[in-house]
C-alpha positions as CSV (number, residue, x, y, z in Angstrom):
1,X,64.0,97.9,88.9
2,X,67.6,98.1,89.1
3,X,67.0,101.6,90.9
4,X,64.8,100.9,93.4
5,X,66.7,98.0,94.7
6,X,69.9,100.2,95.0
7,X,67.9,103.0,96.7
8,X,66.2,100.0,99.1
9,X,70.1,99.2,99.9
10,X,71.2,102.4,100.3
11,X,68.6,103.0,103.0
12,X,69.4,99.9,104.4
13,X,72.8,100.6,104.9
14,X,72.5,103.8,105.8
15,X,70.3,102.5,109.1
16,X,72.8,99.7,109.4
17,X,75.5,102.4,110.0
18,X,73.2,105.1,112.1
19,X,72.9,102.1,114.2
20,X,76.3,101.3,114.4
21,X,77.0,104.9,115.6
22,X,74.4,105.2,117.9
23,X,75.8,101.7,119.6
24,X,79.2,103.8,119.5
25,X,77.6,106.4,121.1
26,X,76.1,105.0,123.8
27,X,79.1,103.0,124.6
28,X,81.6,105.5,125.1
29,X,83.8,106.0,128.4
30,X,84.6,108.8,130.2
31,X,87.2,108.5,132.9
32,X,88.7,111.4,134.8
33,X,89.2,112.8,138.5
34,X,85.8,113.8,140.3
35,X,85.7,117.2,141.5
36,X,82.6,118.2,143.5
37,X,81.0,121.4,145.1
38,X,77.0,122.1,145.3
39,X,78.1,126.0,144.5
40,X,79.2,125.8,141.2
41,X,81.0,128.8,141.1
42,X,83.2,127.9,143.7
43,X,83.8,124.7,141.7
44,X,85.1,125.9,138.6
45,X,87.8,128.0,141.2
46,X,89.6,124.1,141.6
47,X,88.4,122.4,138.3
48,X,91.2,121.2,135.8
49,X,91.3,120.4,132.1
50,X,90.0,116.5,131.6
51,X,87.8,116.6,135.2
52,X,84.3,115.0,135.7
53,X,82.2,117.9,137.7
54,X,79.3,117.0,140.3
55,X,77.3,120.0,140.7
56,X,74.0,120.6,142.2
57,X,72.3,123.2,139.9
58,X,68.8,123.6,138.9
59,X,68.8,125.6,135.4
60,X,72.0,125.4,134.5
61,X,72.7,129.4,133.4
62,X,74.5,130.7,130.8
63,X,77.8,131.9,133.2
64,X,78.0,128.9,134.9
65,X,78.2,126.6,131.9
66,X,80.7,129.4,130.3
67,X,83.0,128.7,133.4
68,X,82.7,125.1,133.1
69,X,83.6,125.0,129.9
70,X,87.0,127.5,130.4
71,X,87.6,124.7,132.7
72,X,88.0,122.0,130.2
73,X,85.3,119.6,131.8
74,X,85.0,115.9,130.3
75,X,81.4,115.5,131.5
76,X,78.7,117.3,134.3
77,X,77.0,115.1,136.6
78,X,74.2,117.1,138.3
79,X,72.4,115.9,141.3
80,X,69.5,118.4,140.0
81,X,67.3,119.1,136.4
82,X,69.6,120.9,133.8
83,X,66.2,122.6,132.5
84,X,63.1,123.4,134.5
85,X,61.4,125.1,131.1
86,X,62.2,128.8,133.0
87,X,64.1,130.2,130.8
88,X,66.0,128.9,127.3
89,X,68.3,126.2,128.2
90,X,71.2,128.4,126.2
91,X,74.1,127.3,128.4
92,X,73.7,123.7,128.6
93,X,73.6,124.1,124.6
94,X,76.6,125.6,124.7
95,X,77.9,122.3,126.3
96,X,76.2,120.1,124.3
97,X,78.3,121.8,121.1
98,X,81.5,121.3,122.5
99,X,80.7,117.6,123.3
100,X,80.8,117.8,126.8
101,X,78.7,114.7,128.2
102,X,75.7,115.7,130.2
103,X,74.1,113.8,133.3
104,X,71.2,114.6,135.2
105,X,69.3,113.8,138.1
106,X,72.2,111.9,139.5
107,X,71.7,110.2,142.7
108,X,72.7,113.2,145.7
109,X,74.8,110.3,147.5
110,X,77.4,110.8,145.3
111,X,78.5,113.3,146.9
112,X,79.4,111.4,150.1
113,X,80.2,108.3,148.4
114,X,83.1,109.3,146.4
115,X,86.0,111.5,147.4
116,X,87.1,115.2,145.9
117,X,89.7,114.1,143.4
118,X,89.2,110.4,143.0
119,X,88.6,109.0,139.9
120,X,85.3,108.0,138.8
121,X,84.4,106.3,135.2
122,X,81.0,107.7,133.0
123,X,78.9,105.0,130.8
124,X,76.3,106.9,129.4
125,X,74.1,107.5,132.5
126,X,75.9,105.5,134.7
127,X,78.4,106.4,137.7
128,X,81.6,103.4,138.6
129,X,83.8,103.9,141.3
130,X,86.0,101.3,140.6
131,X,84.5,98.3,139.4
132,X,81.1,99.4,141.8
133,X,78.1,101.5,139.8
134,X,77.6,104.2,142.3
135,X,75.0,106.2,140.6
136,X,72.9,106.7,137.6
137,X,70.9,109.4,136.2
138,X,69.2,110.5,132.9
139,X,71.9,111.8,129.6
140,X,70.8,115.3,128.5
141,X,71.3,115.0,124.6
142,X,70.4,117.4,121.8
143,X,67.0,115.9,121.8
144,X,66.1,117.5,124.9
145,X,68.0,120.4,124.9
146,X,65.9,121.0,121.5
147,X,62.5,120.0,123.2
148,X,63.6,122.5,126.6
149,X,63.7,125.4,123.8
150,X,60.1,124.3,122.7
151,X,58.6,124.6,126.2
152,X,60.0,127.7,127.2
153,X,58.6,129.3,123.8
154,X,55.1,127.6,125.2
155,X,55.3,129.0,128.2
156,X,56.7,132.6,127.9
157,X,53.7,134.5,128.0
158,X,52.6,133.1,131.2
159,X,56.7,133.4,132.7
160,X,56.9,137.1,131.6
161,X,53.3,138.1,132.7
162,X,54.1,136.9,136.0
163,X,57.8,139.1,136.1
164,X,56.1,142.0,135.0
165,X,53.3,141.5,137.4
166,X,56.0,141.1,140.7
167,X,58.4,143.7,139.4
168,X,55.7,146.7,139.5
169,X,54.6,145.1,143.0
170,X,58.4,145.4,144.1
171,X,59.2,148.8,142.3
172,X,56.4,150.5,144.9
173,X,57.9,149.1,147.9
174,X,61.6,150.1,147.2
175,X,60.8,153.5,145.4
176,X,63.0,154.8,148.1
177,X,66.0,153.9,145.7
178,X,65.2,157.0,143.4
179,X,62.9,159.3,145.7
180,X,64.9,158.9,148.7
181,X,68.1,160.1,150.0
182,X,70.6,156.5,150.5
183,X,73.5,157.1,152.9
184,X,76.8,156.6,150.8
185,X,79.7,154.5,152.2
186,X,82.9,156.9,152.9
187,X,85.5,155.8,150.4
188,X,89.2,157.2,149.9
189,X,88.6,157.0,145.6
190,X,86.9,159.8,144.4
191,X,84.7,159.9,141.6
192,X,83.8,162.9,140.9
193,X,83.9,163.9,137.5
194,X,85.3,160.8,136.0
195,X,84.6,158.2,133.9
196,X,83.7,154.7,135.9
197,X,83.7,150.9,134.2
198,X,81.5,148.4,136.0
199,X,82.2,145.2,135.4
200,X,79.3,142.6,135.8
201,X,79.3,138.6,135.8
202,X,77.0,138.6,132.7
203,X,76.3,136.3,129.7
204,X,79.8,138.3,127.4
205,X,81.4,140.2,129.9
206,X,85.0,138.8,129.3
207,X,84.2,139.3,125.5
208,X,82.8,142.6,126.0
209,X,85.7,143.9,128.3
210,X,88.5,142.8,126.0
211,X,86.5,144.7,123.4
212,X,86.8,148.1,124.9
213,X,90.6,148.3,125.9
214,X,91.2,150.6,123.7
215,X,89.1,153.2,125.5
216,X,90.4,152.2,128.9
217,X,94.3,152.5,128.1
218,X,93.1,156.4,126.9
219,X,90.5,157.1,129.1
220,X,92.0,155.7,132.5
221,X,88.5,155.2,134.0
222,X,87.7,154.0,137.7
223,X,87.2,150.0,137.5
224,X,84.9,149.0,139.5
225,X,83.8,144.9,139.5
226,X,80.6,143.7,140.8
227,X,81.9,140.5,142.8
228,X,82.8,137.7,140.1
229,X,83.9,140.8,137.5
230,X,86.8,141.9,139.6
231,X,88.3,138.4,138.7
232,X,87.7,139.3,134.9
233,X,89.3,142.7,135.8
234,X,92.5,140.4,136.5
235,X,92.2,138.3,133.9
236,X,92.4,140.9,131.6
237,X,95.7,142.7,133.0
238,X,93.7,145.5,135.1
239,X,93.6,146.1,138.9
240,X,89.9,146.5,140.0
241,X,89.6,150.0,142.2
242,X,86.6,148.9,143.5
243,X,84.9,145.8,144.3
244,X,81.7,145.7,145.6
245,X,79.1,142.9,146.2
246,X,78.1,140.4,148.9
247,X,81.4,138.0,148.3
248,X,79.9,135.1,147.2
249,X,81.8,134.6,143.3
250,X,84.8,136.9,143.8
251,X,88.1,135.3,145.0
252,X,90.6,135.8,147.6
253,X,93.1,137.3,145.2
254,X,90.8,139.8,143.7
255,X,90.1,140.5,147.0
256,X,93.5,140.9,148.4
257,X,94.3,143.1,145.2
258,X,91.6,145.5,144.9
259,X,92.0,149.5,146.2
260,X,88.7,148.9,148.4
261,X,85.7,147.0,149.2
262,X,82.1,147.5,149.5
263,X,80.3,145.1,150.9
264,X,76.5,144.6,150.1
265,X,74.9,144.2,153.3
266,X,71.1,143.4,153.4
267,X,68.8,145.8,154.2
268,X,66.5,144.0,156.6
269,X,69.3,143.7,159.1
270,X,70.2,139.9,158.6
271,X,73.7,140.8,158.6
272,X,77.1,141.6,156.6
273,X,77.7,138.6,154.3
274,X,81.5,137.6,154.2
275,X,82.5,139.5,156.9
276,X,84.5,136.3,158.6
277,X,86.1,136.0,155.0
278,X,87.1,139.3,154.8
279,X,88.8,139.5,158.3
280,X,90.0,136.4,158.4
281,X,92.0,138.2,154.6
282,X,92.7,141.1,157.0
283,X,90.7,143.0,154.1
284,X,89.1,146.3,155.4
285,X,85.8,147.5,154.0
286,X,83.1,149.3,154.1
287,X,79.7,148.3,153.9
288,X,76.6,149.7,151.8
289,X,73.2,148.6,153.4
290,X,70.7,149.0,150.3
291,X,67.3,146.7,148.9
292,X,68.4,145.6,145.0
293,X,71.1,143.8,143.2
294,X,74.9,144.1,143.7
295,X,74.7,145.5,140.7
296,X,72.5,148.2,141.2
297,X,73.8,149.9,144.1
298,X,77.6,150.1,142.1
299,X,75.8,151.7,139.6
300,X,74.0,154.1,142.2
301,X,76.8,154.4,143.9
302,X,78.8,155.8,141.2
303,X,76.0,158.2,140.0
304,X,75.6,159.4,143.5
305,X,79.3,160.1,144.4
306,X,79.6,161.8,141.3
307,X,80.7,160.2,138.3
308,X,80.8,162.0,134.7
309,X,80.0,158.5,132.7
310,X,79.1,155.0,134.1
311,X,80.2,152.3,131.4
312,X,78.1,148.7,132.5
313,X,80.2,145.4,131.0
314,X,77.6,142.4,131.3
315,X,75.1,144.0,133.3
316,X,71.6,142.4,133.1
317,X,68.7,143.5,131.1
318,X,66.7,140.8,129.8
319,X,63.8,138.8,131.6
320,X,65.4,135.5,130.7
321,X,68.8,137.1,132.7
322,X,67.4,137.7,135.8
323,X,65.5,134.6,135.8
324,X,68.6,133.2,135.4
325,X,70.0,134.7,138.3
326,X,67.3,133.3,139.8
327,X,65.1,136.8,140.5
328,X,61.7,136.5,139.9
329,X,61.8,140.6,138.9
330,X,63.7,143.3,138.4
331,X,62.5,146.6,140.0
332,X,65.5,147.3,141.8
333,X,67.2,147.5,138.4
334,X,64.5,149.4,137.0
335,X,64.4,152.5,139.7
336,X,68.3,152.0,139.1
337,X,68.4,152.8,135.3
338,X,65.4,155.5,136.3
339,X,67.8,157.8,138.1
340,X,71.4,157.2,136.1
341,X,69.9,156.8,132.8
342,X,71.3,160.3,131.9
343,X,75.0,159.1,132.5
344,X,75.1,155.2,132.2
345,X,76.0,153.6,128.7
346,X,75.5,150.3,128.7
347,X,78.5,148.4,126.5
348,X,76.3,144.7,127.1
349,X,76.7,143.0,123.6
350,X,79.4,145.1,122.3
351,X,81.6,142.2,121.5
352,X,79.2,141.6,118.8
353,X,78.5,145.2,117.4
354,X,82.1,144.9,115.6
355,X,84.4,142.3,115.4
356,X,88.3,143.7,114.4
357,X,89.8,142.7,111.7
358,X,92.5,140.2,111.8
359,X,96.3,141.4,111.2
360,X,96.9,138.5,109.0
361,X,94.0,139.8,106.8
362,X,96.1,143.2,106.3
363,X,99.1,141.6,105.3
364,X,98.6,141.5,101.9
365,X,97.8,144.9,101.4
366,X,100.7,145.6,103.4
367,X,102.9,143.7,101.2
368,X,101.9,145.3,98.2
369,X,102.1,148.6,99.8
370,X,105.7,147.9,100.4
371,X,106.5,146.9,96.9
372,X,104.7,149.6,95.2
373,X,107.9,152.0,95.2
374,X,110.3,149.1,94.3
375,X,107.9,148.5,90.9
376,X,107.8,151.9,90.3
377,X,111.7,152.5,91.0
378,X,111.8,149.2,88.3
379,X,109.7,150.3,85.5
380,X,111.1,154.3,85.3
381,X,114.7,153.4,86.4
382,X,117.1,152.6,83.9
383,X,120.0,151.0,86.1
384,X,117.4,149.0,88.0
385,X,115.6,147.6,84.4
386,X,119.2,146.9,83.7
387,X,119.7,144.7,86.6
388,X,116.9,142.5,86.2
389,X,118.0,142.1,82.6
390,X,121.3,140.6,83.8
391,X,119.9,138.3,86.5
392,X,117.3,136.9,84.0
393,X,120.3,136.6,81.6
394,X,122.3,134.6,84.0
395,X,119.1,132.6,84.9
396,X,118.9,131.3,81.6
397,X,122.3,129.3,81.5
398,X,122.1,127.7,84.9
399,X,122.0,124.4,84.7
């Protein structure tokens, strides 16, 4: 008897606390400056440790929530759904673990009704600017980040049937890219013969890019960064020889910093995107009209002018990556890896192949390496045995 009722109390209190936490929960604060863009990668270029961010992006991806989080965001209002069930919600998870507070389907008003930099006050899914509730929207919690996983799983037979299905439609239509001959941009670096690092804005590419310094500081390869990776070239010490892309993610001081530009320009004659950026920089570059990704025409453009090996850091590969990216297929990337597949290695993941082994974890063995000759000098020497002997000696009649 006396058993059940102290199991009946236990669960009682128990409830009585998970209760108590919840209320906790739900009634926490979060005050901070509120910085706003609907790009969101040229918000995390001006957010600050302890910031609110208002962003308008559907499908949060995997980069974006990285950069967020570098940032040091308190909380992410956005005016849009964090997951749509395309793909696996794996960067707002990332968010979630490192307790950033979530908010979505916030009222688009916002935008106009508070100003970059003033700040704003989070109550669960509630907006104050000042004392004034300004706009509300729906938490994301672990709950529905968990059920998100459970409807992509439903649905990815249907999501990768239909990719497969558009990217063999596509892959006819721009079969030029491997059975054609592509003009190539006239550029003052040459490649021939040498080893060439393209750097990608992919899920690891930081990770993966520290990882292989070792063979850069031998190997002295071309850099080349695909828009947002010339900045990761920086922040990683090197100078980008190359950056190529259609300047939507890459900065001004990558841009200002790099040997030479390619720009992407669009093959159905819409135009050369950045072009009033770049001039307005006083940047000169060239321009490389092809169908595909950024991505795909460095990676041509390396094979084509004549490099020995083509190393990709965070390229894309996976159906869930492009979708991402917000591609609905990938047969630009697939003619791509057709023709270069000979030379290209693709380091995506490496990171995670082998991680080094901390210094402090050899100190001990270095430690006992050092005193290895001073034991041995001890036990065969006998001045040194000597020695000791006196020291313990004197040890013994201090007080």
């Amino acid at each position: 008897m006396f058993n059940i009722i102290s199991g009946w109390l236990g669960k009682l209190l128990k409830g009585v606390l998970d209760l108590k936490a919840a209320g906790l929960k739900k009634a926490a604060i979060i005050r901070g400056p509120l910085k706003k863009d609907k790009k969101t990668k040229l918000l995390t270029r001006r957010l600050r440790n302890g910031d609110i961010a208002l962003i308008e992006h559907e499908d949060l991806d995997w980069v974006a929530a990285e950069a967020l989080l570098r940032c040091g965001v308190k909380a992410v209002l956005n005016t849009r759904a964090f997951c749509t069930g395309r793909f696996p919600p794996e960067g707002v998870d990332l968010l979630l673990e490192r307790g950033v507070h979530l908010v979505e389907m916030v009222s688009g008003e916002l935008f106009e009704l508070v100003a970059e930099g003033d700040l704003v006050t989070v109550s669960g899914g509630s907006v104050f600017y000042g004392r004034r509730k300004v706009a509300c929207g729906k938490v994301f919690d672990d709950v529905l980040c968990r059920q998100a996983y459970r409807e992509v799983i439903r649905s990815t037979p249907f999501i990768v049937d239909a990719f497969i299905k558009n990217t063999l439609d596509y892959a006819y239509r721009e079969r030029g890219l491997v059975t054609g001959k592509i003009p190539m941009p006239v550029l003052s670096t040459s490649f021939k013969d040498r080893d060439v690092v393209v750097v990608i804005r992919g899920k690891g590419y930081r990770d993966d890019l520290r990882s292989i310094r070792s063979y850069l500081r031998e190997k002295k390869p071309l850099l080349i960064g695909v828009d947002g990776g010339g900045d990761a070239l920086l922040e990683c010490g090197y100078r980008p020889d190359l950056i190529v892309g259609d300047m939507d993610s890459v900065s001004d001081r990558a841009l200002l910093q790099a040997r030479e530009v390619v720009v992407h320009a669009y093959s159905d004659g819409r135009g050369i995107p950045g072009r009033e950026r770049l001039e307005k920089l006083g940047v000169q570059y060239r321009v490389f009209s092809s169908p595909g990704t950024s991505e795909d025409i460095a990676l041509l453009m390396a094979y084509e002018l004549g490099a020995a090996l083509i190393v990709a850091i965070g390229a894309h590969s996976s159906v869930f990556e492009f979708l991402e990216k917000g591609r609905k297929g990938m047969s630009s990337t697939f003619l791509v890896r057709l023709k270069v597949g000979d030379r290209l290695v693709d380091a995506k993941g490496v990171s995670r192949l082998y991680a080094p082994r901390s210094p402090a974890t050899l100190l001990p063995v270095v430690l006992a390496a050092g005193l290895m000759p001073l034991l041995t000098l001890s036990a065969f020497s006998p001045l040194v045995r000597h020695l000791f002997q006196l020291i313990l000696f004197r040890l013994k009649f201090l007080p």
